[in-house]
Every structure is written in C-alpha cells, then in structure tokens.
PyMOL Python script that loads the backbone (N, CA, C, O; Angstrom):
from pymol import cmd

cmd.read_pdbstr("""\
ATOM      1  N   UNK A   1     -10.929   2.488 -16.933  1.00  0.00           N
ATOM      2  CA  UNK A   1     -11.248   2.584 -15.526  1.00  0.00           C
ATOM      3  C   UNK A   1     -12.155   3.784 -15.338  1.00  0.00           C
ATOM      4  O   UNK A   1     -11.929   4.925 -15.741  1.00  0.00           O
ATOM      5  N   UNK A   2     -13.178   3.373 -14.691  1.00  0.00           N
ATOM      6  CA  UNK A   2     -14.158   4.345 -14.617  1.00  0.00           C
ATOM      7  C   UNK A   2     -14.310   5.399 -13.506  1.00  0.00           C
ATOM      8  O   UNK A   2     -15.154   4.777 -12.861  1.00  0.00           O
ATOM      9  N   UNK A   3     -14.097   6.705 -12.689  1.00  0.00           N
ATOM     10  CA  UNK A   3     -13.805   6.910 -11.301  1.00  0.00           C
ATOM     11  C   UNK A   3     -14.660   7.882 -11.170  1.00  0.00           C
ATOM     12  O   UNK A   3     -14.954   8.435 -12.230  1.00  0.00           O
ATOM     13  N   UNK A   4     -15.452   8.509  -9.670  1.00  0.00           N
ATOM     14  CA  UNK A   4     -15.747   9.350  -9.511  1.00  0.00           C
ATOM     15  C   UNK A   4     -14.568  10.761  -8.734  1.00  0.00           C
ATOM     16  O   UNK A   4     -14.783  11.913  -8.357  1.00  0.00           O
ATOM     17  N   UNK A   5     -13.297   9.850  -8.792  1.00  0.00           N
ATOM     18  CA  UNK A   5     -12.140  10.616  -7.865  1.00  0.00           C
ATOM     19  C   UNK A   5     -11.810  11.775  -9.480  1.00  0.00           C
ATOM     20  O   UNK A   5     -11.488  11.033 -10.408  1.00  0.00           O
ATOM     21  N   UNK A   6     -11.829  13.189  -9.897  1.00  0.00           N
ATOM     22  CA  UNK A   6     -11.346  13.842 -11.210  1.00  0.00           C
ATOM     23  C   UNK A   6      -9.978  13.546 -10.632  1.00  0.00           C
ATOM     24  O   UNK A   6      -9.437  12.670 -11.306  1.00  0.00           O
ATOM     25  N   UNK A   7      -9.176  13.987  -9.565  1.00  0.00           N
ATOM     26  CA  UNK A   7      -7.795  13.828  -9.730  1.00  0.00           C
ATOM     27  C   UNK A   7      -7.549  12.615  -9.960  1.00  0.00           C
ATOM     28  O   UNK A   7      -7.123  12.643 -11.115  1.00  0.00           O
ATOM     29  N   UNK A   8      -7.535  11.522  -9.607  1.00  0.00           N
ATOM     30  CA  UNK A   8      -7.499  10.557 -10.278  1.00  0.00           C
ATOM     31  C   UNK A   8      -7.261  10.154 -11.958  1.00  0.00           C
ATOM     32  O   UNK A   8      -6.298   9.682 -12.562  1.00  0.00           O
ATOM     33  N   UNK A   9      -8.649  10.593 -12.384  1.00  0.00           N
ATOM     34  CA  UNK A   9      -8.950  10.167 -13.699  1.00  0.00           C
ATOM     35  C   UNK A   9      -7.808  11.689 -14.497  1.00  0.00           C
ATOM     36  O   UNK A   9      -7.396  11.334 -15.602  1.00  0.00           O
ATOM     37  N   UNK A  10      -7.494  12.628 -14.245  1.00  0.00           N
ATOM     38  CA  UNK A  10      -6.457  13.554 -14.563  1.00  0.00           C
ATOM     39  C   UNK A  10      -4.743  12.932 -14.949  1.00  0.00           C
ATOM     40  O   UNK A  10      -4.082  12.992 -15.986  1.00  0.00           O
ATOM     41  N   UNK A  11      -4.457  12.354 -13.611  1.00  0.00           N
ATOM     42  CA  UNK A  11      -3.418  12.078 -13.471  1.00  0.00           C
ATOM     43  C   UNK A  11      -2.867  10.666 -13.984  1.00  0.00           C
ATOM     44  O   UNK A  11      -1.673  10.396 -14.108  1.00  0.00           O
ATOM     45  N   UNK A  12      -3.940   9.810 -14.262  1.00  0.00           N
ATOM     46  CA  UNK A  12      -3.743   8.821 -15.043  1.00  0.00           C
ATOM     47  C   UNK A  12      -3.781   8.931 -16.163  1.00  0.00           C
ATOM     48  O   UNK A  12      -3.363   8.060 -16.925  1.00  0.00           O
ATOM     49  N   UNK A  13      -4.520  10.517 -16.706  1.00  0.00           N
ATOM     50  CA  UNK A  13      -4.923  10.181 -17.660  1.00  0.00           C
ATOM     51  C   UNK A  13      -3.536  11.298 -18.674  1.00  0.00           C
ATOM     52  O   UNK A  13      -3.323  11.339 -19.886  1.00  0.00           O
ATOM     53  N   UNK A  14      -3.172  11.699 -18.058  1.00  0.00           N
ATOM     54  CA  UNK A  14      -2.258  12.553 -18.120  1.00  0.00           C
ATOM     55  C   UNK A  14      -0.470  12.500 -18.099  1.00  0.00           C
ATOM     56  O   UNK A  14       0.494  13.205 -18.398  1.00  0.00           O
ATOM     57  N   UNK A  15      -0.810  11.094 -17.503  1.00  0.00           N
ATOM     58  CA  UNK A  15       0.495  10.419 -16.912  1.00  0.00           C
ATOM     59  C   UNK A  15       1.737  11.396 -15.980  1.00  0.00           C
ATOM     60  O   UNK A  15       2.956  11.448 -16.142  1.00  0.00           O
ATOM     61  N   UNK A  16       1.172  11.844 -15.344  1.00  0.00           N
ATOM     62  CA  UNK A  16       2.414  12.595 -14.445  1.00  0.00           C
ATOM     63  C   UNK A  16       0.945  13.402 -13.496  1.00  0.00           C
ATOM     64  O   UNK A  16      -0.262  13.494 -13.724  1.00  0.00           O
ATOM     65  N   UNK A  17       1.975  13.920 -12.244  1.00  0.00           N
ATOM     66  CA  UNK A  17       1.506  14.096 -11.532  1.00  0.00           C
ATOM     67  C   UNK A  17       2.095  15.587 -10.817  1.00  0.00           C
ATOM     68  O   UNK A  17       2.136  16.381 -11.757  1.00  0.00           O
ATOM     69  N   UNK A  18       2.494  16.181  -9.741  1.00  0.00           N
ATOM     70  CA  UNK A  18       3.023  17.389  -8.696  1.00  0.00           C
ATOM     71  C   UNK A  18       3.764  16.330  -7.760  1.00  0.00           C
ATOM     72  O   UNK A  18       4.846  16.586  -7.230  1.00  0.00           O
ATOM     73  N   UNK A  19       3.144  15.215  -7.614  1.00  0.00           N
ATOM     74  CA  UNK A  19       3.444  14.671  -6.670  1.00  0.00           C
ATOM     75  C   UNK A  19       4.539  13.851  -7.044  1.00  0.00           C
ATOM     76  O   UNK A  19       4.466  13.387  -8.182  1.00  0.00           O
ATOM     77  N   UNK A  20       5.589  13.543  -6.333  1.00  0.00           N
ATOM     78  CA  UNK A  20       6.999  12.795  -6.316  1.00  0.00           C
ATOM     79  C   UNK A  20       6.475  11.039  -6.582  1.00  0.00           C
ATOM     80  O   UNK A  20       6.783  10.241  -7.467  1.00  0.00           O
ATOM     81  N   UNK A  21       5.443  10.898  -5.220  1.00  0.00           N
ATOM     82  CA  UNK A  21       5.197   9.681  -4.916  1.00  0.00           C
ATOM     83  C   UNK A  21       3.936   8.729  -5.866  1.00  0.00           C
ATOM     84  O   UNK A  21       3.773   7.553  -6.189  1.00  0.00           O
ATOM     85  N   UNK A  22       3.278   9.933  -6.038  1.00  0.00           N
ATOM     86  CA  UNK A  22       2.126   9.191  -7.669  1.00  0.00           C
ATOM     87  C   UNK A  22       2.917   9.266  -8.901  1.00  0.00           C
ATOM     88  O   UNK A  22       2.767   8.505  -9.857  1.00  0.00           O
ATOM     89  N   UNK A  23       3.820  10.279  -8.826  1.00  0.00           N
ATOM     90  CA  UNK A  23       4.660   9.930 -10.482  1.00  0.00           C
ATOM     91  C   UNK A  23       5.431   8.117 -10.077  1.00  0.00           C
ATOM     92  O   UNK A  23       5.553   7.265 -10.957  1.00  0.00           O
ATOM     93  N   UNK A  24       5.729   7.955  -9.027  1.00  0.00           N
ATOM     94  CA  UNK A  24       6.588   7.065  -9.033  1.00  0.00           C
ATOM     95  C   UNK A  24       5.537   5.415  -9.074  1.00  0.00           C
ATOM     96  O   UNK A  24       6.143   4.400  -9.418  1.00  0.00           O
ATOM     97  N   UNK A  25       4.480   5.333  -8.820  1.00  0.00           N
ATOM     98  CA  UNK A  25       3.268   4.407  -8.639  1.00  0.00           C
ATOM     99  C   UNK A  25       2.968   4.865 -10.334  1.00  0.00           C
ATOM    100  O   UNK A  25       2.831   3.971 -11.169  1.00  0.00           O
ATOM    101  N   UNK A  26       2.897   6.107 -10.671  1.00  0.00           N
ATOM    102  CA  UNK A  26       2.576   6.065 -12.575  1.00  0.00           C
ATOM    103  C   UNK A  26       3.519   5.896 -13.681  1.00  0.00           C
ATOM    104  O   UNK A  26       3.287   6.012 -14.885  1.00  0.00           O
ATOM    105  N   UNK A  27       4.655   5.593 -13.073  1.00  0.00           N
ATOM    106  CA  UNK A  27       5.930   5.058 -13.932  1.00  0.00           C
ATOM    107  C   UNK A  27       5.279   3.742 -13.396  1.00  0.00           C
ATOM    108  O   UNK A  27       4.407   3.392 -14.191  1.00  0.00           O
ATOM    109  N   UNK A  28       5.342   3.231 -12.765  1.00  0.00           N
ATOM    110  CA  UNK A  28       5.062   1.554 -12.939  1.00  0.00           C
ATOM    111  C   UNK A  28       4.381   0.955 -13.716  1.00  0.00           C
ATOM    112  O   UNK A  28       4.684   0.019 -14.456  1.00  0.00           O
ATOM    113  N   UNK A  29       2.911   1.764 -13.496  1.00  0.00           N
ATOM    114  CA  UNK A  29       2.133   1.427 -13.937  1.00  0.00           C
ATOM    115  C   UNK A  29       1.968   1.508 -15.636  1.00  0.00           C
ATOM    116  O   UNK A  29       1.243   0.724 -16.250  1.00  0.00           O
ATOM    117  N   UNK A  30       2.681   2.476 -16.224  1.00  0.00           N
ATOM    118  CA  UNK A  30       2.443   2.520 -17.279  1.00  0.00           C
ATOM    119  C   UNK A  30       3.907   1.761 -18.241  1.00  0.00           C
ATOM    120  O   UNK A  30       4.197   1.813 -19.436  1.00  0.00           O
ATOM    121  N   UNK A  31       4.513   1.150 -17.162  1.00  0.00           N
ATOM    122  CA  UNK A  31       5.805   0.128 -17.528  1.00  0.00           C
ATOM    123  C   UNK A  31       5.061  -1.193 -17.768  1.00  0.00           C
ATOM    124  O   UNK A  31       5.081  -1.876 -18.792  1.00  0.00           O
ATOM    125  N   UNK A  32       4.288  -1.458 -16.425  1.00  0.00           N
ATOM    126  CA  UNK A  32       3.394  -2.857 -17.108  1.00  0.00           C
ATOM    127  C   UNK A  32       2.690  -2.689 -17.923  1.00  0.00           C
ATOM    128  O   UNK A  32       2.717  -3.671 -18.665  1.00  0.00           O
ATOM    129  N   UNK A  33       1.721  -1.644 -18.399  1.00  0.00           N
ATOM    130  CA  UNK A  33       1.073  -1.452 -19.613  1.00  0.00           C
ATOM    131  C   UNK A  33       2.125  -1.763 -20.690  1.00  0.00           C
ATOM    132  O   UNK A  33       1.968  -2.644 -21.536  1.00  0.00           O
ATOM    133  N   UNK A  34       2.908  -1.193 -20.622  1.00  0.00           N
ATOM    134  CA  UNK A  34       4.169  -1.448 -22.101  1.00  0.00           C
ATOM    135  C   UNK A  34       4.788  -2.820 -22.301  1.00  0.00           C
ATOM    136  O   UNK A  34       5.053  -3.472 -23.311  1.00  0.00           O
ATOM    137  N   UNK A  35       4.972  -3.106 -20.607  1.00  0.00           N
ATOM    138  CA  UNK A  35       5.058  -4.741 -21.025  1.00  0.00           C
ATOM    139  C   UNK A  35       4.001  -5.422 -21.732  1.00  0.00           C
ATOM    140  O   UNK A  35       4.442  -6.157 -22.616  1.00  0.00           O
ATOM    141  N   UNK A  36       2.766  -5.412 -21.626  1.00  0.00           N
ATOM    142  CA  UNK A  36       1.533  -6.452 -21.814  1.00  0.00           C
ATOM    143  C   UNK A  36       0.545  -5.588 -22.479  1.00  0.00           C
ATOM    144  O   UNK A  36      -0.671  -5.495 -22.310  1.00  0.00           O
ATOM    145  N   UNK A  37       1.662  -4.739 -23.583  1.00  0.00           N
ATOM    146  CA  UNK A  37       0.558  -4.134 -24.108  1.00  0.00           C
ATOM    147  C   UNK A  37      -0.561  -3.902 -24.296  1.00  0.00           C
ATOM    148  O   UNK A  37      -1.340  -4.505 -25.035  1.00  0.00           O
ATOM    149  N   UNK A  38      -0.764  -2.902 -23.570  1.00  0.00           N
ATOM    150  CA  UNK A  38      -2.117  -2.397 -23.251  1.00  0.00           C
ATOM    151  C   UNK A  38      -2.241  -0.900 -22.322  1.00  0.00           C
ATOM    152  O   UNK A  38      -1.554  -0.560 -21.359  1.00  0.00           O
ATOM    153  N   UNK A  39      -3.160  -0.302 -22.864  1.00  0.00           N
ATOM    154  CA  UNK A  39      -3.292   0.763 -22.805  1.00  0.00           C
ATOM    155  C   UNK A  39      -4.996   1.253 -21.331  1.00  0.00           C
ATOM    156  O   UNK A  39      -6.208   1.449 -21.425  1.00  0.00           O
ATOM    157  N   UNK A  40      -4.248   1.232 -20.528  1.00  0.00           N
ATOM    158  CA  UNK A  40      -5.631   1.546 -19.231  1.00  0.00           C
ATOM    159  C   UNK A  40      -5.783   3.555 -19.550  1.00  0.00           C
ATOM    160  O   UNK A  40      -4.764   4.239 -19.449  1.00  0.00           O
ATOM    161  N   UNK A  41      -6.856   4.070 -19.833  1.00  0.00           N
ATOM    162  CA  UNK A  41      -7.538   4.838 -19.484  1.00  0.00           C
ATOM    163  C   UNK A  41      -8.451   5.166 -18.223  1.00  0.00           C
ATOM    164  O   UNK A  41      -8.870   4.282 -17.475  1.00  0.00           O
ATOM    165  N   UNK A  42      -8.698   6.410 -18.071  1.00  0.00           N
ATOM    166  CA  UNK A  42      -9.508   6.809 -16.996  1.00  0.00           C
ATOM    167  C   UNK A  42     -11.087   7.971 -17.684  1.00  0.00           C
ATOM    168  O   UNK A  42     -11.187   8.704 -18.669  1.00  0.00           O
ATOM    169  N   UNK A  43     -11.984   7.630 -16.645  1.00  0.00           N
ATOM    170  CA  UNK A  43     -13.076   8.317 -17.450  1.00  0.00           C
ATOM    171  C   UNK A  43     -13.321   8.399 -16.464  1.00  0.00           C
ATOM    172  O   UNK A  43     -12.950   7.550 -15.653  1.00  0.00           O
ATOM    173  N   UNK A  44     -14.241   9.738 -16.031  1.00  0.00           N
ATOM    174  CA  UNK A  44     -15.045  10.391 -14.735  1.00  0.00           C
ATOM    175  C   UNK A  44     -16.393   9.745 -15.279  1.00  0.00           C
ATOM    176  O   UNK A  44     -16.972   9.690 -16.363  1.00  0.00           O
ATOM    177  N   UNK A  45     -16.630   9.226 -13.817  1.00  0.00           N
ATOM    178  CA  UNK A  45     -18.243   9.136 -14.007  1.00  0.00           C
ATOM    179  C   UNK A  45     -18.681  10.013 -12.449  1.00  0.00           C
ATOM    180  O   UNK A  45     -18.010   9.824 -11.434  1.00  0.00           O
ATOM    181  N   UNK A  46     -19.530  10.683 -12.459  1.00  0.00           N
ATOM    182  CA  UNK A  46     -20.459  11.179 -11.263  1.00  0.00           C
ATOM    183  C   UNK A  46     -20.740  10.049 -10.323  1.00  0.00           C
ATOM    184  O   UNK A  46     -20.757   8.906 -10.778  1.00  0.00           O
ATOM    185  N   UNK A  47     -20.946  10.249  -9.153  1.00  0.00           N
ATOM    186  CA  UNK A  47     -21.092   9.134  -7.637  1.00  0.00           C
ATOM    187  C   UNK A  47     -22.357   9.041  -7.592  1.00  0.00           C
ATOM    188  O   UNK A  47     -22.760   8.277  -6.715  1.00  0.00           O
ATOM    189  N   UNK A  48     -22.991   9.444  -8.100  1.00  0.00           N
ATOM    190  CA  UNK A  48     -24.008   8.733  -8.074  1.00  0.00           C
ATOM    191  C   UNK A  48     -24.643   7.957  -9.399  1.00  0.00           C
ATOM    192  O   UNK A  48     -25.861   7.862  -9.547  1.00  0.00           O
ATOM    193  N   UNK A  49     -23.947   7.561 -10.088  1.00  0.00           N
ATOM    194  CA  UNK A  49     -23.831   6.844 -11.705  1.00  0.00           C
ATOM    195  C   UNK A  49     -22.876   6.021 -11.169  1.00  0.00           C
ATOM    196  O   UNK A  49     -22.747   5.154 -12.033  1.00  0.00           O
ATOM    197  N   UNK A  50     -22.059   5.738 -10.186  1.00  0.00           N
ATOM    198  CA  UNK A  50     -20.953   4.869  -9.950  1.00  0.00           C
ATOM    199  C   UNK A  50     -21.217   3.857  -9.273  1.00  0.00           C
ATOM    200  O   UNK A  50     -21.098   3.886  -8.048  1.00  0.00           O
ATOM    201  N   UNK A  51     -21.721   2.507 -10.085  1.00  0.00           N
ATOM    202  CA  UNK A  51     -22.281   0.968  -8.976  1.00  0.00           C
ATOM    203  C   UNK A  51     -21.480   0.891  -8.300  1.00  0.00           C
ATOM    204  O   UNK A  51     -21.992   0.811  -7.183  1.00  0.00           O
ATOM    205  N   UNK A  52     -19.873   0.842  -8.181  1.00  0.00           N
ATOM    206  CA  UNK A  52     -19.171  -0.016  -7.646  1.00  0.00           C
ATOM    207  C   UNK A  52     -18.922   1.219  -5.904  1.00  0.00           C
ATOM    208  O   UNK A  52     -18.175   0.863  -4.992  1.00  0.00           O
ATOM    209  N   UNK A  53     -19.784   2.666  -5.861  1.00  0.00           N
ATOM    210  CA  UNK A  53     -19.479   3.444  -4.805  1.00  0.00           C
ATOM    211  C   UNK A  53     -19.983   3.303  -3.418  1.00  0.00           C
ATOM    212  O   UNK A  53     -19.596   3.747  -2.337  1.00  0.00           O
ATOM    213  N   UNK A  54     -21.049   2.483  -3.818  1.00  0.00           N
ATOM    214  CA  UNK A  54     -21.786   1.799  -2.570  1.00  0.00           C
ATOM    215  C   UNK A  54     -21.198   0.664  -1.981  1.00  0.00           C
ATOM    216  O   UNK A  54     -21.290   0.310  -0.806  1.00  0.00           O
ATOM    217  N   UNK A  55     -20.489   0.041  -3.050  1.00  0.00           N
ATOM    218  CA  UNK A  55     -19.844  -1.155  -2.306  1.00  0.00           C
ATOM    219  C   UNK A  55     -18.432  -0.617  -1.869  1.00  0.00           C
ATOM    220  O   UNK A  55     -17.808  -1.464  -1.229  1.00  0.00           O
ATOM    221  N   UNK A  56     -17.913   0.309  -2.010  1.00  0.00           N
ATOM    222  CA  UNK A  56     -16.960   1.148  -1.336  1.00  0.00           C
ATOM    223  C   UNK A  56     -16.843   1.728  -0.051  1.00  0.00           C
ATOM    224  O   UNK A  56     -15.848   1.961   0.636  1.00  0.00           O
ATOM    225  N   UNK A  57     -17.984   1.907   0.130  1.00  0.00           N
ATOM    226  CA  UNK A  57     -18.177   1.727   1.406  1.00  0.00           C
ATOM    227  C   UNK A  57     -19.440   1.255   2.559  1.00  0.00           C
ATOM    228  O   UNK A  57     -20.226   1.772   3.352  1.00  0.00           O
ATOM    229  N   UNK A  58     -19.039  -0.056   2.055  1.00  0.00           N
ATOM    230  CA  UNK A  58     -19.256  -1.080   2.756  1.00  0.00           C
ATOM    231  C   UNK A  58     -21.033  -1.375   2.436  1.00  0.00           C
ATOM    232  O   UNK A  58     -21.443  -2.406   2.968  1.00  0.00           O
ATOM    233  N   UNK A  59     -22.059  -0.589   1.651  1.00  0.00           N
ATOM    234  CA  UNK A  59     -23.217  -0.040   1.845  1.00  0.00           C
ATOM    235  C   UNK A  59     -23.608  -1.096   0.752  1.00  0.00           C
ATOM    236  O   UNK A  59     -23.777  -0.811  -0.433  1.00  0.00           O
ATOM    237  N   UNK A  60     -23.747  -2.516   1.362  1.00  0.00           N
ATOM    238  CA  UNK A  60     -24.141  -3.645   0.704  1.00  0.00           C
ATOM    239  C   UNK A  60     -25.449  -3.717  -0.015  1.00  0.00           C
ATOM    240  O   UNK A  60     -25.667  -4.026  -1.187  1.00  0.00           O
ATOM    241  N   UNK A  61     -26.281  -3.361   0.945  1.00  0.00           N
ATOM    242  CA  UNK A  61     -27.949  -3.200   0.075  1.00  0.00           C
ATOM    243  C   UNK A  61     -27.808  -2.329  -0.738  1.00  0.00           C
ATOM    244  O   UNK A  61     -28.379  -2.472  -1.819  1.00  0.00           O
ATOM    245  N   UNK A  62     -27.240  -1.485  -0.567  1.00  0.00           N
ATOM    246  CA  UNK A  62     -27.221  -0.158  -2.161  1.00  0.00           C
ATOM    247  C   UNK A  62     -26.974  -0.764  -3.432  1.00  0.00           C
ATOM    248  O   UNK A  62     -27.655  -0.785  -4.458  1.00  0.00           O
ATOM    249  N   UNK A  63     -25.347  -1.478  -3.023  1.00  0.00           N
ATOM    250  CA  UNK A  63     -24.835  -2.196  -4.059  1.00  0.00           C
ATOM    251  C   UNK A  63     -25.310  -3.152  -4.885  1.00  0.00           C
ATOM    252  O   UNK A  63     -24.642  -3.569  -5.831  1.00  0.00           O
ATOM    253  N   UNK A  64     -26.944  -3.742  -4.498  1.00  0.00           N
ATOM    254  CA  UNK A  64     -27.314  -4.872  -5.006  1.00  0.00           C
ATOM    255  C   UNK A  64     -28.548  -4.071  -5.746  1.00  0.00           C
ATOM    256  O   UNK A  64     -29.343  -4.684  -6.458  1.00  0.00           O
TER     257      UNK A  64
END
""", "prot")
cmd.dss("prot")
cmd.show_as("cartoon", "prot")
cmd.util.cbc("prot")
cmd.orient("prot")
C-alpha cells in the first residue's frame, strides 16, 4: 500500500500504534493477513507522485 499519510505508513508498518482505537483496527487487520496469508506493507510516496490523490478529492481531470 502506497500512502502519502507517514503516520499511516509508520503504524502499519510497525504494527501498533499510542492509540487504543488504531491498535484495535491493527489487530484485525493483521488477523486477516494471518488468515489468508499474506503480508500488506506500507510505503510513503510524496503527494505529488501519488495518482490515486487527485481522485481523493474529488479532482477528476487531475486524475485522468
């Protein structure tokens, strides 16, 4: 998974969090990984290297 969010790509990538309520969304998540083995990573990319940031918000002609 590619993000321009660093906390994001940290805390996934890190698996734990400060927070009560993202540890509890990153126990899940890394429970279905163990089910269906497989392993999701996170990588920073810069926002303006990021196609999918224009269509994030809403900025359709960018995106194309």
């Amino acid at each position: 998974v590619r993000s321009d969010n660093s906390g994001v790509v940290a805390v996934t990538n890190k698996g734990r969090s400060k927070s009560r309520e993202t540890n509890k969304i990153l126990k899940h998540i890394y429970s279905l990984q163990a089910q269906n083995r497989v392993r999701i990573r996170s990588e920073y990319v810069p926002s303006r290297e990021n196609i999918s940031d224009a269509l994030s918000r809403g900025d359709i002609p960018a995106f194309l």
